[in-house]
Rosetta silent file (secondary structure, phi, psi, omega in degrees, C-alpha in Angstrom):
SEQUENCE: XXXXXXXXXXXXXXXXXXXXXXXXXXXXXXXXXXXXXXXXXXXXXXXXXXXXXXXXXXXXXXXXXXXXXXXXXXXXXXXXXXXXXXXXXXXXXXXXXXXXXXXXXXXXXXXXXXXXXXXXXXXXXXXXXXXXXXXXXXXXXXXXXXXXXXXXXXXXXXXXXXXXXXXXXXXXXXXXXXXXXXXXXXXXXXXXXXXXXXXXXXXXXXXXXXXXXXXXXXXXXXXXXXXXX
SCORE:     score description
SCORE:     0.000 S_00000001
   1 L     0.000  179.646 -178.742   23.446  -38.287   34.119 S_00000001
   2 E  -149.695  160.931 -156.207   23.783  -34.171   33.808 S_00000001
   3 L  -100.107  163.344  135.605   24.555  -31.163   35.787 S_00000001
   4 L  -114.547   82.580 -153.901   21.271  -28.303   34.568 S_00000001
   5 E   -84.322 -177.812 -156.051   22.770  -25.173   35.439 S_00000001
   6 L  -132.518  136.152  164.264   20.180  -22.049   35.654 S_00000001
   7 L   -48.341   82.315  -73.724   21.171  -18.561   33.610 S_00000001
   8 L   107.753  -81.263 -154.884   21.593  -18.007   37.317 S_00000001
   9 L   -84.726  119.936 -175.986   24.066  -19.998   38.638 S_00000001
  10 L   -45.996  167.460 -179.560   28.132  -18.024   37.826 S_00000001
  11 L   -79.015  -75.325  174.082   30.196  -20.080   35.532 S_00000001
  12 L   -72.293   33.887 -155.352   32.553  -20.867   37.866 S_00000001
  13 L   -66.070  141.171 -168.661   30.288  -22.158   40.363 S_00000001
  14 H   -79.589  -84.937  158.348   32.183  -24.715   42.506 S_00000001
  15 H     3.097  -67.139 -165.065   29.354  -27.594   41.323 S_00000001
  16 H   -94.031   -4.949  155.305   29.625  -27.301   37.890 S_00000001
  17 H   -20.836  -60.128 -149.005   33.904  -27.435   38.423 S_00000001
  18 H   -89.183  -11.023  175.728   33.452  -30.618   39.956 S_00000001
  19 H   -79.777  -40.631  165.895   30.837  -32.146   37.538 S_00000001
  20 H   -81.126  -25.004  174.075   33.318  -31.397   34.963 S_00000001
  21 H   -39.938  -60.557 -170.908   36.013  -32.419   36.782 S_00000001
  22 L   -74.062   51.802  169.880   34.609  -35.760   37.092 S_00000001
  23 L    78.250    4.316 -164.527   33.496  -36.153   33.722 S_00000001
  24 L   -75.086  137.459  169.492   29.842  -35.183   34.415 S_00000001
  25 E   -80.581  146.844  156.376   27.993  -33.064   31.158 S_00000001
  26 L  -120.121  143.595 -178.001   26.744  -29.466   32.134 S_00000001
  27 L  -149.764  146.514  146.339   23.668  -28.376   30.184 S_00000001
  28 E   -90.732  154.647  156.129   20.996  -25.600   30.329 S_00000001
  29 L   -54.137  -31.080  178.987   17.380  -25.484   30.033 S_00000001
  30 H   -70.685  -20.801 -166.928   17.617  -23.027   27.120 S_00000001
  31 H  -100.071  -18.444 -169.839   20.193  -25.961   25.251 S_00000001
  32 H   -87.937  -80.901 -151.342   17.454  -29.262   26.481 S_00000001
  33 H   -37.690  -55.434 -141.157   15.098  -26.772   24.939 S_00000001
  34 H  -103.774  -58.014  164.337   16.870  -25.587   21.311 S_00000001
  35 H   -29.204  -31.786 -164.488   17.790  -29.200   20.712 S_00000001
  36 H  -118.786  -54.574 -179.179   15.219  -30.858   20.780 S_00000001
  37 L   -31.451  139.412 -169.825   12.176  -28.189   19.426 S_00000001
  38 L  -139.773   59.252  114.200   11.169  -28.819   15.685 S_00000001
  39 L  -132.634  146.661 -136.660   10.668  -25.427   14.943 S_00000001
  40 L   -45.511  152.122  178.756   12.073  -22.811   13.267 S_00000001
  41 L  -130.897  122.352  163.702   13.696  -20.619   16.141 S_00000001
  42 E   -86.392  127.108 -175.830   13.969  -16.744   15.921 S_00000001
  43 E  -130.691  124.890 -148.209   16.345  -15.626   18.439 S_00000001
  44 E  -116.966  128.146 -156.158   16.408  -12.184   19.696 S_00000001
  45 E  -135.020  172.963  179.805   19.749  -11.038   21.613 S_00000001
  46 L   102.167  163.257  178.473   21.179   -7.446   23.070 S_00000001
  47 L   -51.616  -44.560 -146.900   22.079   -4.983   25.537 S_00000001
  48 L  -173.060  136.540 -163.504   18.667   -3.357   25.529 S_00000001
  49 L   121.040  -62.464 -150.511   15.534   -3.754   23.593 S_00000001
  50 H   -68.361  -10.219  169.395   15.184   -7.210   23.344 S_00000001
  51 H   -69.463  -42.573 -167.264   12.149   -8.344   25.405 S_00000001
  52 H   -68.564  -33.475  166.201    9.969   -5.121   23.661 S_00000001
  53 H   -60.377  -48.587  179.160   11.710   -6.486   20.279 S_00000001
  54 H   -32.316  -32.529 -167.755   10.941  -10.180   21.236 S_00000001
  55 H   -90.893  -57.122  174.073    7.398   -9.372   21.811 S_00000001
  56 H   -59.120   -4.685  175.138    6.670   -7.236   19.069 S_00000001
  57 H  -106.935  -29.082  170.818    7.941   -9.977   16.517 S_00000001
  58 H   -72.924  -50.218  169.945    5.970  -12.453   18.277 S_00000001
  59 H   -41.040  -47.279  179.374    3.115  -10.295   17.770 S_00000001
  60 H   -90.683   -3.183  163.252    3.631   -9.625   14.380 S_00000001
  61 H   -69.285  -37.401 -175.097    4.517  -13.461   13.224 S_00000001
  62 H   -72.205  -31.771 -172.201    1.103  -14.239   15.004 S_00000001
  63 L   -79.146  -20.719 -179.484   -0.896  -11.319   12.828 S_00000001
  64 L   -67.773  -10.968 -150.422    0.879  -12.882   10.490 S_00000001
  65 L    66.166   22.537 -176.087   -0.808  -16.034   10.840 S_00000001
  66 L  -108.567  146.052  154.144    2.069  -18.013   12.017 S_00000001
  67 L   -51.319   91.432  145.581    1.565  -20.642   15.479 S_00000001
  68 E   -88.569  136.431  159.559    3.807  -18.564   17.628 S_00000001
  69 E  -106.251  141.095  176.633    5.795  -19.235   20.789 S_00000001
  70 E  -128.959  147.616  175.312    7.400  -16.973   22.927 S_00000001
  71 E   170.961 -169.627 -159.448    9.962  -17.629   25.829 S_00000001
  72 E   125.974 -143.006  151.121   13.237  -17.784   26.459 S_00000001
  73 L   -63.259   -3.930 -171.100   14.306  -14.421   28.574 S_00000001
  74 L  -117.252  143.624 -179.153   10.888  -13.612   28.349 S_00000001
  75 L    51.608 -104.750  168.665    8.112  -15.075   29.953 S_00000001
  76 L  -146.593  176.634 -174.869    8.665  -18.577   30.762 S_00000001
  77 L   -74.817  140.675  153.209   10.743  -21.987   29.498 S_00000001
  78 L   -86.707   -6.306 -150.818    9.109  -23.831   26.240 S_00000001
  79 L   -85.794   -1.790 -164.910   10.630  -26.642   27.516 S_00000001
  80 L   -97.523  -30.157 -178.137    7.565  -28.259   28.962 S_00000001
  81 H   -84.192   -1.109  175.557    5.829  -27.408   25.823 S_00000001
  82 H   -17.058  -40.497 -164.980    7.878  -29.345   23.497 S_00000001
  83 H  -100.793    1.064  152.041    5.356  -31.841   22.189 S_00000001
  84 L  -104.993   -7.920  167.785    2.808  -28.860   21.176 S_00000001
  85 L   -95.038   96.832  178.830    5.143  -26.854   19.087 S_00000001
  86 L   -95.806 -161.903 -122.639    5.152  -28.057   16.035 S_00000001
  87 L   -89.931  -18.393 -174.890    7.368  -27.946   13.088 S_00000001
  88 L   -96.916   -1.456  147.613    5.789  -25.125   10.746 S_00000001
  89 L   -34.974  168.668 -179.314    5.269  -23.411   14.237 S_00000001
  90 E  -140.913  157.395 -155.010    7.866  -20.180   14.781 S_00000001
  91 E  -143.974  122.361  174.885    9.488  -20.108   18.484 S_00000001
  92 E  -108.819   97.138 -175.897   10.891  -16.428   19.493 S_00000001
  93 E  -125.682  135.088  176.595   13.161  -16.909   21.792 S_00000001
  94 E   -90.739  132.901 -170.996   14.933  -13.715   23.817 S_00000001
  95 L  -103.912  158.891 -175.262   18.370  -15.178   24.766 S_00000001
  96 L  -114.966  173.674  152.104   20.672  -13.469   27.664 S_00000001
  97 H   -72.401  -49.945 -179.186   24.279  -13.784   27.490 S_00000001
  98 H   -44.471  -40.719  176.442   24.192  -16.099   30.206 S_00000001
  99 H   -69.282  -62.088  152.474   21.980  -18.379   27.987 S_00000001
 100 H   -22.908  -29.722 -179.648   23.955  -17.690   24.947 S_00000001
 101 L  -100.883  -12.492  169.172   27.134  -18.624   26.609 S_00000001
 102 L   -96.324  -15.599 -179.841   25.402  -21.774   27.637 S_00000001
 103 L   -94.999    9.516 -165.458   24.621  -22.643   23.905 S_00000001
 104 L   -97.765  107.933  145.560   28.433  -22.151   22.774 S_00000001
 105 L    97.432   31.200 -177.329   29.538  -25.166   21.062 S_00000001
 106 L  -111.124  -29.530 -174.151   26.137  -26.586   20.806 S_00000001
 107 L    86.962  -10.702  171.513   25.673  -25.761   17.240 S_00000001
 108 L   -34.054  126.269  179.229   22.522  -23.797   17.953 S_00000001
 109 L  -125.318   70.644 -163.156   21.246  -22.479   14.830 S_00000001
 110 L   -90.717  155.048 -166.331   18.559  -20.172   14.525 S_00000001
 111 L   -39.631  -53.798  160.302   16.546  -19.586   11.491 S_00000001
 112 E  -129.328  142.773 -177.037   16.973  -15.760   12.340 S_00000001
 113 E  -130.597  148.617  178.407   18.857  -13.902   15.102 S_00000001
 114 E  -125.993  136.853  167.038   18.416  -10.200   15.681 S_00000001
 115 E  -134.950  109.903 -167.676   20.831   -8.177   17.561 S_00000001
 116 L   -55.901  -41.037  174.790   19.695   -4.961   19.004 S_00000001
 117 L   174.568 -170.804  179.338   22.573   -3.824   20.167 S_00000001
 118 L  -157.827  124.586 -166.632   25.706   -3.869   22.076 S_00000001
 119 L  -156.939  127.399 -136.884   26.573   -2.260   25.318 S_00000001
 120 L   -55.272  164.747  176.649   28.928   -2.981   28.394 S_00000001
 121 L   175.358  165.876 -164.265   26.420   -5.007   31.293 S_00000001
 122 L     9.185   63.960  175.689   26.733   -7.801   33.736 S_00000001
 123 L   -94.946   36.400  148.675   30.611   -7.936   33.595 S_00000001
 124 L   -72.114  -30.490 -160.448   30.459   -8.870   37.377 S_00000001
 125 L   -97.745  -38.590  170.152   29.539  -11.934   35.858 S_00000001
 126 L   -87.505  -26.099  179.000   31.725  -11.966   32.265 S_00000001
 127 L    95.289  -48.658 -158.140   34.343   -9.899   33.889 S_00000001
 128 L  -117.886  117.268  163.715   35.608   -8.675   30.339 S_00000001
 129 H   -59.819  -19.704 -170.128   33.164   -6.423   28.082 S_00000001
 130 H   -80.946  -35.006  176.340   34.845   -8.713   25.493 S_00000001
 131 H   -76.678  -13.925  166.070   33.526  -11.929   26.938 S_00000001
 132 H   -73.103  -54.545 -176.498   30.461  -10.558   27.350 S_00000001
 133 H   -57.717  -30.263 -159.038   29.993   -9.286   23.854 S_00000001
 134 L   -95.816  -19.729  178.327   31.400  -12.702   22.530 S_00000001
 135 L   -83.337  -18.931  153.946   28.862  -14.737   24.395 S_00000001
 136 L   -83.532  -15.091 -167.128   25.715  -12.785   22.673 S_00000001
 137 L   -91.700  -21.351  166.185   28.083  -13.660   19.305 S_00000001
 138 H   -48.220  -57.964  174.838   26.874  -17.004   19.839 S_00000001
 139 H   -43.445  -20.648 -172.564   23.513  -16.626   18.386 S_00000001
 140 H   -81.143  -46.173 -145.031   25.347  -15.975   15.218 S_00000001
 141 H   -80.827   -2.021 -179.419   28.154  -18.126   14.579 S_00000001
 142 L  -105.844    7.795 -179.754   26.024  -21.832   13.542 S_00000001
 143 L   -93.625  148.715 -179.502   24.236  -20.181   11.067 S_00000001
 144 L  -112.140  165.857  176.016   24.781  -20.853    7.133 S_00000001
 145 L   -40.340   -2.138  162.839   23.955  -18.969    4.171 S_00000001
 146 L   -86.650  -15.537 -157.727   19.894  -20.124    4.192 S_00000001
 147 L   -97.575 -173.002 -166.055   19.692  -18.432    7.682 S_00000001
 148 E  -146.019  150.132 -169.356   19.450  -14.773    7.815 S_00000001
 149 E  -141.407  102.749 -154.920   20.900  -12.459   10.552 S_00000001
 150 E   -71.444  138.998  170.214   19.045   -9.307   11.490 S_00000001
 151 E  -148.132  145.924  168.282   21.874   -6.261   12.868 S_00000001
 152 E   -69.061  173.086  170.591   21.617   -2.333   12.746 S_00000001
 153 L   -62.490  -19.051  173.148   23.260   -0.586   10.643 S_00000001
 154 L  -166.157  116.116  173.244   25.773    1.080   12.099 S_00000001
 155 L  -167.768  107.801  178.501   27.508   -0.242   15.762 S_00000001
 156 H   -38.620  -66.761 -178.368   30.891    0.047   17.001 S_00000001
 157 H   -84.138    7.265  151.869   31.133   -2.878   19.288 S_00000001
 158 H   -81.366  -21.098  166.547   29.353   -4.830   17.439 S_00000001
 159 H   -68.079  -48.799 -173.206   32.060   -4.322   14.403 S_00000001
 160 H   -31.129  -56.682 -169.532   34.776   -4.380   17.250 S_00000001
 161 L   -93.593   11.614 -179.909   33.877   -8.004   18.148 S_00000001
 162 L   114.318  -40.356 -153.128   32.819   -9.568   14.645 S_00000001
 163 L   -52.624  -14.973  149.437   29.099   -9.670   14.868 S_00000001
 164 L  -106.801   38.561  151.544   29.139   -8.548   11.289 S_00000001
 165 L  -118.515  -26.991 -148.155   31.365  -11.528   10.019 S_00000001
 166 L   -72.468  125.464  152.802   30.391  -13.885   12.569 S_00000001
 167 L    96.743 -157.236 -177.895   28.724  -17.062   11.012 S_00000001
 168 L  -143.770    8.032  179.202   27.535  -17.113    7.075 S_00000001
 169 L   -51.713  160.569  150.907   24.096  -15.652    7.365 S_00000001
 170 E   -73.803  138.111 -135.886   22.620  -13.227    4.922 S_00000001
 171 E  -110.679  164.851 -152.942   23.069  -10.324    6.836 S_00000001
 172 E  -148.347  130.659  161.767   19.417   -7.747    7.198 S_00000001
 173 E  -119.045  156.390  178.319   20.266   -4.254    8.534 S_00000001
 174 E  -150.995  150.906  175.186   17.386   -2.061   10.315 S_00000001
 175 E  -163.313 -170.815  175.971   18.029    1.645   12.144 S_00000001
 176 L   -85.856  -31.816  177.031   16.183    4.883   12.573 S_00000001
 177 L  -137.787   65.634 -109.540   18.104    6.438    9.653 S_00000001
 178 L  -121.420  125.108  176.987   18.909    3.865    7.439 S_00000001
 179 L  -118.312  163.702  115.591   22.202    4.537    3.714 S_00000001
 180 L   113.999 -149.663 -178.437   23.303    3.052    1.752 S_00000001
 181 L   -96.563 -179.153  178.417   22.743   -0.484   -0.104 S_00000001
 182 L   109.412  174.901 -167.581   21.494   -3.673    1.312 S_00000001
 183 L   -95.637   71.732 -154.916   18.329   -5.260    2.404 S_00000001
 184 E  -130.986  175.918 -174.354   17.250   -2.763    5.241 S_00000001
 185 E  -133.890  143.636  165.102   14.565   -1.837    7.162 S_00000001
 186 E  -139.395  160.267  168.912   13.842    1.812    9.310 S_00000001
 187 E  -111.166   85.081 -163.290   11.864    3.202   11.498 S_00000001
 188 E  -136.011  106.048  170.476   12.375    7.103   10.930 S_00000001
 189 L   111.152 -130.966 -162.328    9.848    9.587   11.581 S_00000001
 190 L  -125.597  -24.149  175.020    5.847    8.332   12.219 S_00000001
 191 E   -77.781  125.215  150.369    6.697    5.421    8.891 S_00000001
 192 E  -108.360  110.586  142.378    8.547    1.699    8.791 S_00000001
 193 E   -57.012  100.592  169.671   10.016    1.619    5.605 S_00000001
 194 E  -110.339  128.515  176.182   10.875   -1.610    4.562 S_00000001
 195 L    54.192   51.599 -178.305   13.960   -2.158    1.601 S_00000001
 196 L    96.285  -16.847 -165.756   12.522    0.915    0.056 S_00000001
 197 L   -92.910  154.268 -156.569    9.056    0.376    0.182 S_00000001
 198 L  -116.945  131.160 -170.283    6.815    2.649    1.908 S_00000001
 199 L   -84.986 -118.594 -161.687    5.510    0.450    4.891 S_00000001
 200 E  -108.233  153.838  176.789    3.445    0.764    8.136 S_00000001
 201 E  -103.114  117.379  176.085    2.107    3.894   10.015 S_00000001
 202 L   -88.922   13.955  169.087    3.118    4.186   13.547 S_00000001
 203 L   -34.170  -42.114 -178.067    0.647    7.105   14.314 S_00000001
 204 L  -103.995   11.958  179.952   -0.665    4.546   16.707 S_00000001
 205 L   -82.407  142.825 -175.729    2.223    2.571   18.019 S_00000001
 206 L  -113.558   45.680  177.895    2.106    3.113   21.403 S_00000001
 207 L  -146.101  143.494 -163.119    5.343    2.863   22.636 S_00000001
 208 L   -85.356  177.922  158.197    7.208    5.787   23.294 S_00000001
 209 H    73.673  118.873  163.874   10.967    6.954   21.970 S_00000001
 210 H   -13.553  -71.034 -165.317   13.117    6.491   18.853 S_00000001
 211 H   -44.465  -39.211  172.921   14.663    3.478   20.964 S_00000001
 212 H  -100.571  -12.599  174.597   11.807    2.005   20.671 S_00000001
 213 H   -66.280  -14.433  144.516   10.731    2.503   16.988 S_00000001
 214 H   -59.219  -34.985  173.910   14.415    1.048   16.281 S_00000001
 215 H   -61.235  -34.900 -164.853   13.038   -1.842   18.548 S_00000001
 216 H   -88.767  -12.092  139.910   10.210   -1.974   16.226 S_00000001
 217 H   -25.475  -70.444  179.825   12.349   -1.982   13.386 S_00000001
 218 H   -62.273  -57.785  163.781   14.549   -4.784   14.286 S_00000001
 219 H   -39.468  -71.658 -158.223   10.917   -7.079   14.502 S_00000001
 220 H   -63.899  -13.676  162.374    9.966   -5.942   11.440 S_00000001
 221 H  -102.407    7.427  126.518   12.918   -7.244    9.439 S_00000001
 222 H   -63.156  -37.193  153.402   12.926  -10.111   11.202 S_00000001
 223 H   -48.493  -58.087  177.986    9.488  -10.834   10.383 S_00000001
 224 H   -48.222  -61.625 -159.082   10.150   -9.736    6.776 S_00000001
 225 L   -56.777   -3.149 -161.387   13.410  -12.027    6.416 S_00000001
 226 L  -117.524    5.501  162.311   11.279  -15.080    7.932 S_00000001
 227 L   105.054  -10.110 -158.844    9.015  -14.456    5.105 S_00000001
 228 L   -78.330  150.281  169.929    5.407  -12.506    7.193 S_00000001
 229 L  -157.944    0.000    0.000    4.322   -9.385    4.196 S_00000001
């Protein structure tokens, strides 16, 4: 048998001690889930941002004409839905730390992971901004050079802790104001530019604030690197 702990339940929870003590496996729903699913998984991570990116990438994989799922931090567990997503489906899933820290050493590998950003939060529960920060570095670190790994362009704690070494993806940058070389995407002004190209008109995006046209940003070069035009 197995322990299922809940993004929920503290780490050092006197339960799953004693489950490891005796020899007992601890598992999450999010790790039952990412194991088993036999389709590609987009995984959307950060301080702030990531349900309006999560959603907006689900949206635009679906306009796209891909069978999207969304769930995760968002919405509700896939795990019940296992046996309807299938494999040329796309699966969006917004990850926590807490979930992320439950997927360490799992090998989770998603096709693409986007990281929004990085900013201190629930250290009642990590304690450390560094264990916090290293436990969203999860989404990164199983991926190999086919997978692709979405990041802005310019972010101090995310250089601090690695997140632009971590893992072997090909790395995607997206911002608001976007130099220099590379495969990037922005959101600057009323336009999304993507890798030079003059994109989409946000006259009508309806969401307010830079913050979020970097959120919509970060979707859209996830969507690009996963292939949607």
């Amino acid at each position: 048998g197995f322990v299922v702990a809940g993004p929920a339940i503290p780490f050092d929870h006197p339960v799953l001690v004693e489950a490891s003590r005796r020899g007992v496996a601890v598992t999450t729903e999010i790790a039952l889930f990412t194991a088993r699913v036999r389709a590609p998984v987009l995984g959307v991570t950060g301080t702030k941002g990531k349900s309006t990116t999560s959603t907006l990438l689900a949206a635009m994989l679906t306009a796209a004409g891909r069978t999207t799922h969304l769930g995760g931090n968002v919405g509700r567990s896939l795990l019940n839905d296992l046996d309807a997503i299938g494999p040329d489906d796309a699966v969006v899933l917004e990850l926590s730390s807490f979930q992320l820290h439950g997927l360490a050493r799992t090998g989770f590998r998603p096709a693409v992971a986007v990281v929004t950003n990085l900013f201190p939060d629930h250290l009642d529960r990590h304690g450390t901004f560094e264990h916090y920060g290293l436990a969203k570095r999860v989404l990164l670190e199983s991926q190999t050079e086919d997978d692709v790994a979405v990041l802005p362009q310019h972010d101090e704690a995310l250089e601090r802790l690695g997140f632009y070494t971590a893992g072997h993806a090909r790395r995607v940058r997206f911002g608001t104001k976007v130099e220099g070389p590379g495969v990037v995407v922005t959101a600057e002004g009323n336009l999304v530019d993507s890798m030079g190209r003059r994109g989409t008109d946000l006259d009508a995006f309806r969401l307010w604030g830079a913050h979020n046209r970097g959120n919509a940003a970060a979707a859209a070069a996830a969507a690009l690197a996963f292939g949607c035009t």
